[in-house]
LUMMI-125590 format. One record per residue (C-alpha): x, y, z; residue number from 1. Coordinates in Angstrom, 2 decimals, decimal comma. Layout:
BEGIN
+---------+---------+---------+-----+
:    east :   north :      up :   n :
+---------+---------+---------+-----+
:       X :       Y :       Z : NUM :
...
+---------+---------+---------+-----+
***
This chain:
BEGIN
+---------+---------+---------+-----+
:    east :   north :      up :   n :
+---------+---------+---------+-----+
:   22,89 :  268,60 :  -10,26 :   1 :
:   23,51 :  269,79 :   -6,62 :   2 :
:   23,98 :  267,21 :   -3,83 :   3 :
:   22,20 :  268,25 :   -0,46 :   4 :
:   23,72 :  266,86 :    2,62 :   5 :
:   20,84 :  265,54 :    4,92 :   6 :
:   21,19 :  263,43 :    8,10 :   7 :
:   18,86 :  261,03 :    9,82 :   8 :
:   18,60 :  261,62 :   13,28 :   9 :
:   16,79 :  259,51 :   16,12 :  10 :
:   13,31 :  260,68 :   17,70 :  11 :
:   13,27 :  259,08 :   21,45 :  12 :
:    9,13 :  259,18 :   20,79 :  13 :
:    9,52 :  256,42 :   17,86 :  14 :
:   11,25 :  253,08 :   17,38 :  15 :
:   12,52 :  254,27 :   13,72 :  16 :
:   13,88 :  257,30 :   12,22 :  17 :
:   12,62 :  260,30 :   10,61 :  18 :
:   14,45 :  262,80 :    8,31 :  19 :
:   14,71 :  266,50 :    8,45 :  20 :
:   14,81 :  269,00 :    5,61 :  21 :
:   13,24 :  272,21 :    5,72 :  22 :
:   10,88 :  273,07 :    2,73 :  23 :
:   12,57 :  276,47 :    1,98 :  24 :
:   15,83 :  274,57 :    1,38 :  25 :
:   14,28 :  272,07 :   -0,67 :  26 :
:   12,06 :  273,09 :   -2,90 :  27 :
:   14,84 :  275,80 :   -4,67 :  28 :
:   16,93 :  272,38 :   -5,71 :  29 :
:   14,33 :  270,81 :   -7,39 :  30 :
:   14,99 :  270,16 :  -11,12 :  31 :
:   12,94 :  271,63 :  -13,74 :  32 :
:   11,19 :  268,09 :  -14,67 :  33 :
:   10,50 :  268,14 :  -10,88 :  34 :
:   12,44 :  264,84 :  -10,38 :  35 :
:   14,73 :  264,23 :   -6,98 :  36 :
:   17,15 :  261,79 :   -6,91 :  37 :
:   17,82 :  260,74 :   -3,66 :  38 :
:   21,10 :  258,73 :   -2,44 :  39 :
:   20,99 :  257,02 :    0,46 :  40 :
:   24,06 :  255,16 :    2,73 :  41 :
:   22,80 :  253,01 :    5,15 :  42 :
:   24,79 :  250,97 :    7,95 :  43 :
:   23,44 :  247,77 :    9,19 :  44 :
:   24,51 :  246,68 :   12,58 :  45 :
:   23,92 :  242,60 :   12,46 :  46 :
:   23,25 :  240,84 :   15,57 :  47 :
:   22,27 :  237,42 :   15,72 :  48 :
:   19,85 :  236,25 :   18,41 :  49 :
:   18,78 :  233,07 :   19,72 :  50 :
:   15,19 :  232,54 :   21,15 :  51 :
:   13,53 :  229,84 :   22,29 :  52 :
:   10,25 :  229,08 :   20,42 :  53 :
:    7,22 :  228,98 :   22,17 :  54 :
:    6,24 :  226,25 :   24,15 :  55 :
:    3,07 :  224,54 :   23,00 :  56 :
:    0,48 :  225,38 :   25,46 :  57 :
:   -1,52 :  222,49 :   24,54 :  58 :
:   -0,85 :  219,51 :   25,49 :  59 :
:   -4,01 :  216,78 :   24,53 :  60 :
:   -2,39 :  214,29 :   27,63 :  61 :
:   -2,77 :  217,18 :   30,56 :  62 :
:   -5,98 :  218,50 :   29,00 :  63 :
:   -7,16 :  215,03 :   29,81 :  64 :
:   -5,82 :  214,41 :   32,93 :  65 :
:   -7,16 :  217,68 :   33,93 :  66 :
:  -10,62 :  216,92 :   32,76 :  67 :
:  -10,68 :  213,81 :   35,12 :  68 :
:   -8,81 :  215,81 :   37,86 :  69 :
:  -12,24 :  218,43 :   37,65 :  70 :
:  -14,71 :  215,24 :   37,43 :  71 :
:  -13,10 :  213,87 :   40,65 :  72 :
:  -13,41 :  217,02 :   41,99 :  73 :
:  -16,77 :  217,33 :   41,18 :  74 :
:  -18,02 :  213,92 :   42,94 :  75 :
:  -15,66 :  214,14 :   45,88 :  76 :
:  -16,86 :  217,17 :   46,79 :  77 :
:  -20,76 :  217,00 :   45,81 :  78 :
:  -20,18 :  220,30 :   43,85 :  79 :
:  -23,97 :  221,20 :   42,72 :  80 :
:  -25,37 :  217,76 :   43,33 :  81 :
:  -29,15 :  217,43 :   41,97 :  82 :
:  -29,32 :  213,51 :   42,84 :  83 :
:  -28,98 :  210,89 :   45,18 :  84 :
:  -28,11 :  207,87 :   44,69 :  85 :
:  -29,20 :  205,30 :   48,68 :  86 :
:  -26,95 :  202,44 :   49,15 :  87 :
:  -26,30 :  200,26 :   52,40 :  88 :
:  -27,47 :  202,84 :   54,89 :  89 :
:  -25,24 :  205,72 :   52,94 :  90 :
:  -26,03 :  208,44 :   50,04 :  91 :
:  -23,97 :  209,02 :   47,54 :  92 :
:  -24,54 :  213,11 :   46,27 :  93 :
:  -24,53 :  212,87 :   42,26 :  94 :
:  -25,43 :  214,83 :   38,90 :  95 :
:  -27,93 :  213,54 :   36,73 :  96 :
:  -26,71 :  214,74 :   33,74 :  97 :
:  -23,31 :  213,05 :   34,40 :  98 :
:  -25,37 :  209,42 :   34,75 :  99 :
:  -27,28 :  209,95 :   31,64 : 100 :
:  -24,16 :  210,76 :   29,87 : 101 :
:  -22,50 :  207,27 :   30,84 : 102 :
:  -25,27 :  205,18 :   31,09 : 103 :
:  -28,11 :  204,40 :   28,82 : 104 :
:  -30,10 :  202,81 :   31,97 : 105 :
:  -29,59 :  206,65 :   33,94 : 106 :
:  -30,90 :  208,27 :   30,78 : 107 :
:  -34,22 :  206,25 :   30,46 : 108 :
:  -34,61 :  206,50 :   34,57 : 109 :
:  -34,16 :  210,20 :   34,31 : 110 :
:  -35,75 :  211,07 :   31,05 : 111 :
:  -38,75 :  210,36 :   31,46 : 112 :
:  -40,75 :  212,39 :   34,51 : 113 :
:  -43,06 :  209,52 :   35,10 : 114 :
:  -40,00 :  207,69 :   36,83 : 115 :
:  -40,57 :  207,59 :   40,51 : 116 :
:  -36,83 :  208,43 :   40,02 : 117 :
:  -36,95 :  211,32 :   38,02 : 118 :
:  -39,97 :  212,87 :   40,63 : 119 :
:  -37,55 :  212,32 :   43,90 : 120 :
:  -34,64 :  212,83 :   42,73 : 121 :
:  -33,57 :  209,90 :   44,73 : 122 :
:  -32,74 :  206,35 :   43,71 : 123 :
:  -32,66 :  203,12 :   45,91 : 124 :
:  -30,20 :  200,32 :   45,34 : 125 :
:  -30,82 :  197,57 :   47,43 : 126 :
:  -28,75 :  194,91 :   45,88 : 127 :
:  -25,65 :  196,18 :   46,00 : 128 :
:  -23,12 :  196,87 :   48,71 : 129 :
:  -21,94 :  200,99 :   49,57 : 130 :
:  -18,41 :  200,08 :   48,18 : 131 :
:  -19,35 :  198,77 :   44,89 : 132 :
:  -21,72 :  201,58 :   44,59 : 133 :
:  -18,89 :  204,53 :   45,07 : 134 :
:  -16,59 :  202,48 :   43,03 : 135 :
:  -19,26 :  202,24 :   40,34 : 136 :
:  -20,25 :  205,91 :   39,88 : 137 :
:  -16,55 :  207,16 :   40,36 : 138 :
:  -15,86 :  205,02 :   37,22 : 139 :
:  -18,89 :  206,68 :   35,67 : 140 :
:  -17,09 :  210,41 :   36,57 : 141 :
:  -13,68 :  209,49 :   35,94 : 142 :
:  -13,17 :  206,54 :   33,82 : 143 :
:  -11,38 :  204,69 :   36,12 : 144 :
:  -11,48 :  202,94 :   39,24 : 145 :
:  -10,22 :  204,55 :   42,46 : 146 :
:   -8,65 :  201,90 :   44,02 : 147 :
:   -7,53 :  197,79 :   43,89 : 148 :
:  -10,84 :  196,05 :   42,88 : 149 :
:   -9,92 :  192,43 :   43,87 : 150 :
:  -12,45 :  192,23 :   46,92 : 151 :
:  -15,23 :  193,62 :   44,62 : 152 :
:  -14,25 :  192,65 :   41,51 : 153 :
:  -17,42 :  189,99 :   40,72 : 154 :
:  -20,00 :  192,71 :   41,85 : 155 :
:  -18,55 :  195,00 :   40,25 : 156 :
:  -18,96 :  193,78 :   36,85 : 157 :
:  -22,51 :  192,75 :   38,13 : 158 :
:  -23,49 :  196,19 :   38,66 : 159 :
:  -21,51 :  197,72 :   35,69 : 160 :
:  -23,81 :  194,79 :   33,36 : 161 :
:  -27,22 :  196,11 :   35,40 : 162 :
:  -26,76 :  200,14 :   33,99 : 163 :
:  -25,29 :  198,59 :   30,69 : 164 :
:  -21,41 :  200,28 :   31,49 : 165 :
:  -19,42 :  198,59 :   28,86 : 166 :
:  -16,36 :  199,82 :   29,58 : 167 :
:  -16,28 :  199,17 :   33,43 : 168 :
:  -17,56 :  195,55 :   32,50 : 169 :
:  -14,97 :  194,89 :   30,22 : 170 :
:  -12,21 :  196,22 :   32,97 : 171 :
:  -13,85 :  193,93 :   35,48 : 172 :
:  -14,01 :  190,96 :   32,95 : 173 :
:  -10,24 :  191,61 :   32,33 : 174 :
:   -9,12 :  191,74 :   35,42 : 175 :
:  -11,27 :  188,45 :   36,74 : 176 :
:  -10,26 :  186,81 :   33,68 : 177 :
:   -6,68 :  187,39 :   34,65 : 178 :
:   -7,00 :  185,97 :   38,43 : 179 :
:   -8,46 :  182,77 :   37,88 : 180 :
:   -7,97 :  179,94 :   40,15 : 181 :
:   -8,72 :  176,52 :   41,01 : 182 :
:  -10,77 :  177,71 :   43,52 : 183 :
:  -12,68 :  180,73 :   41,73 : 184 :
:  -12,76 :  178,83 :   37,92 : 185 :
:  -16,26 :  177,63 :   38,81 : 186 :
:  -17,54 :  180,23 :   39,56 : 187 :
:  -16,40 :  182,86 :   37,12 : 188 :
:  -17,28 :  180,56 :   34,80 : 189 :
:  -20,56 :  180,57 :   35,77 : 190 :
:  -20,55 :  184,31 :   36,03 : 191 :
:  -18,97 :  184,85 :   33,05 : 192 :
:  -22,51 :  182,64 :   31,26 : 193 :
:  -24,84 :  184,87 :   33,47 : 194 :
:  -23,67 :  188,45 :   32,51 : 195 :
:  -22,60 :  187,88 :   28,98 : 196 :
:  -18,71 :  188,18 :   29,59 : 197 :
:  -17,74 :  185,97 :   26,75 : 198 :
:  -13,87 :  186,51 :   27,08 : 199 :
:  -14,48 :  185,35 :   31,05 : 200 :
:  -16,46 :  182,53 :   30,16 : 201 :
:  -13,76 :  181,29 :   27,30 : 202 :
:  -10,61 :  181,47 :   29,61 : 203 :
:  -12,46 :  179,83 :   32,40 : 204 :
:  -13,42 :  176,96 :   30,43 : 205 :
:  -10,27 :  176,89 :   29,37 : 206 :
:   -8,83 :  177,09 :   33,15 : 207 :
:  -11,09 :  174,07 :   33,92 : 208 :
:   -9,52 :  172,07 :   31,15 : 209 :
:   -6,05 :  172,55 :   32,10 : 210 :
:   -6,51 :  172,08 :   35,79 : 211 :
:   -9,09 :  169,11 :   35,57 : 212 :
:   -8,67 :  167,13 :   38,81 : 213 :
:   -7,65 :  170,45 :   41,44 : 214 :
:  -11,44 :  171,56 :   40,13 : 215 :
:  -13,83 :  169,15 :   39,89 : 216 :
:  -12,71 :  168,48 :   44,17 : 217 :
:  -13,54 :  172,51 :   44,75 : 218 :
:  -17,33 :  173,35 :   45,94 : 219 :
:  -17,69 :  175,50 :   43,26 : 220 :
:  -17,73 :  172,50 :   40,61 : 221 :
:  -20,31 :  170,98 :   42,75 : 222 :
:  -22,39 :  173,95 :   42,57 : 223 :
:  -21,74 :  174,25 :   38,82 : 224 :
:  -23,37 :  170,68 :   38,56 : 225 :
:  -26,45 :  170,89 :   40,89 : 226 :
:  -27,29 :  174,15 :   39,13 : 227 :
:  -25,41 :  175,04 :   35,93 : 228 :
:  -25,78 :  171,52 :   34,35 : 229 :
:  -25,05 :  172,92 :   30,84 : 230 :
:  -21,83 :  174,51 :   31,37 : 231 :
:  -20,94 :  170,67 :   32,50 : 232 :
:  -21,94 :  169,91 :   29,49 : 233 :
:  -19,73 :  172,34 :   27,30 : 234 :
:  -16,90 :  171,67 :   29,26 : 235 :
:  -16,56 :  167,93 :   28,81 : 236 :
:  -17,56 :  168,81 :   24,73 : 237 :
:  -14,33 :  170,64 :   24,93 : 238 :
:  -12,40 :  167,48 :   26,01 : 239 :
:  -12,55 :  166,67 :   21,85 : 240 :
:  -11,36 :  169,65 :   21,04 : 241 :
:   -7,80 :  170,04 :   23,54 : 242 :
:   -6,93 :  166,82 :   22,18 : 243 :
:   -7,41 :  165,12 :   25,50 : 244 :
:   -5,75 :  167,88 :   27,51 : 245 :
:   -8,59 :  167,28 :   30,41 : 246 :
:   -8,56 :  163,68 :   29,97 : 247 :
:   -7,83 :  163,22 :   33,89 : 248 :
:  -11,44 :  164,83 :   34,68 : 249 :
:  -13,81 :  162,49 :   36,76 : 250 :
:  -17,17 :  163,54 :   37,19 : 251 :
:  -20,04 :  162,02 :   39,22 : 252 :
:  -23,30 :  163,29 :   40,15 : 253 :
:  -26,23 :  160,99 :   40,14 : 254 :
:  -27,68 :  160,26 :   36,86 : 255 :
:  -26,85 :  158,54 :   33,49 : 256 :
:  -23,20 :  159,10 :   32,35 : 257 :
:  -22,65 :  161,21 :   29,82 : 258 :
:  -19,82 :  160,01 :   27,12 : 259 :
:  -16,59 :  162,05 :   26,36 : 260 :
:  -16,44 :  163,02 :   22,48 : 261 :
:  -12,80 :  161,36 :   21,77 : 262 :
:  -11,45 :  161,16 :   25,14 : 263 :
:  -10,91 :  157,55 :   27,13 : 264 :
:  -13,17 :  154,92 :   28,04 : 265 :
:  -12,63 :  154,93 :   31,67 : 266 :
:  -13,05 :  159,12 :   31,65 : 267 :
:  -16,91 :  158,98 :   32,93 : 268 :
:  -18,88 :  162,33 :   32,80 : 269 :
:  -22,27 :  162,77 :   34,40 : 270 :
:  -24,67 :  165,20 :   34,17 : 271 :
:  -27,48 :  165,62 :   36,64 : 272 :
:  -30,87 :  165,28 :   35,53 : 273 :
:  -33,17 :  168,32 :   35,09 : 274 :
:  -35,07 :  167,92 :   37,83 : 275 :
:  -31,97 :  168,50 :   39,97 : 276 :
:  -31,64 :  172,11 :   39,43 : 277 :
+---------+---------+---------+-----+
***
């Protein structure tokens, strides 16, 4: 068997290498059974390398934070408005389709053409204040208020129960629920029965019992008995229950007393009669 020297050389047009033989030289060494063995030496050059992998370009938290960076966007600079919202002598420039998204109260306004509405493309609020209003429908873009919401707090959660937003109702319940005070137990607590913010209404009850005598002095327990006799009356039925923890509580407001379940003789409660409200 003849050995045929052969080299390898680089081409500058590839990133490999390509052999060379010519066919005349070849083809005369090729065994009878028309087998070729070839032998091969090959040198390997090792070089280790360090990359960096590549850094995940998604990233769920700035995806978010980008979605409500757009949304504000999109309200704070009326991008494409097709609605306005009238409130307190001002206009706020909105999207329809954003409202009905958030609000099941925008989507029946707006879904059906028969909706005075739906034909002007304008809606009036006239029980509600410009402030609440922007805070209101930037919650509805963004999910979030804008700014501290302890002046507007009560409205607030007023307007977010009126077009049925759960989730701004819930922040405003939290946050009310989380400020109480002798002078505001009252009437959050009365709030709280109104607009169906049980959480509100529990911890203000709860307020009342534990700061009996600062309360029943403030206006707002007044009020609470000329018109709201019945949360009276489910206050003092929780002086049974705190194991006399309001048993300081003095009540009076014309009418027959009403007796404390468990709680002292000389702890009088009275309720004012119906015809009071």
């Amino acid at each position: 068997m003849k050995e045929i020297e052969m080299r390898i050389h680089p081409n500058p047009s590839h990133s490999d290498y390509v052999s060379y033989i010519k066919r005349d030289v070849l083809f005369p060494q090729i065994l009878p059974r028309d087998m070729i063995i070839v032998y091969v030496e090959i040198d390997v050059a090792v070089e280790t390398i360090t990359t960096n992998a590549e850094p995940n370009v998604f990233d769920p938290i700035n995806c978010e934070q980008q979605l409500v960076d757009d949304y504000q966007r999109l309200f704070r600079e009326e991008l494409l408005t097709d609605f306005t919202i009238e409130v307190g002598g001002k206009e706020l420039r909105v999207h329809k389709a954003v409202l009905a998204a958030r609000s099941p109260v925008f989507l029946a306004m707006l879904s059906h053409t028969d909706t005075n509405e739906a034909k002007t493309g304008v809606l009036t609020i006239s029980d509600m204040d410009y402030d609440v209003a922007h805070e209101m429908v930037s919650y509805i873009y963004c999910g979030k208020t804008s700014k501290d919401i302890s002046e507007i707090a009560t409205d607030l959660l007023i307007a977010a129960d009126k077009y049925r937003l759960e989730e701004l109702k819930s922040h405003c319940e939290k946050y009310l629920a989380e400020n109480l005070a002798p002078e505001n137990a009252c009437t959050l607590l009365i709030l709280g029965d109104v607009y169906g913010a049980p959480r509100l209404r529990a911890r203000a009850v709860h307020f009342i019992l534990r700061h009996p005598k600062q309360i029943t002095s403030t206006s707002g327990w007044e009020e609470m008995l000329k018109r709201h006799p019945t949360l009276v009356t489910d206050v003092v039925n929780q002086f049974d229950k705190t194991s006399g923890i309001a048993a300081g509580i003095s009540v009076t407001a014309g009418g027959p007393p009403l007796e404390v379940p468990g709680g002292p003789a000389s702890v009088p409660a009275v309720v004012p009669p119906p015809a009071g409200l």
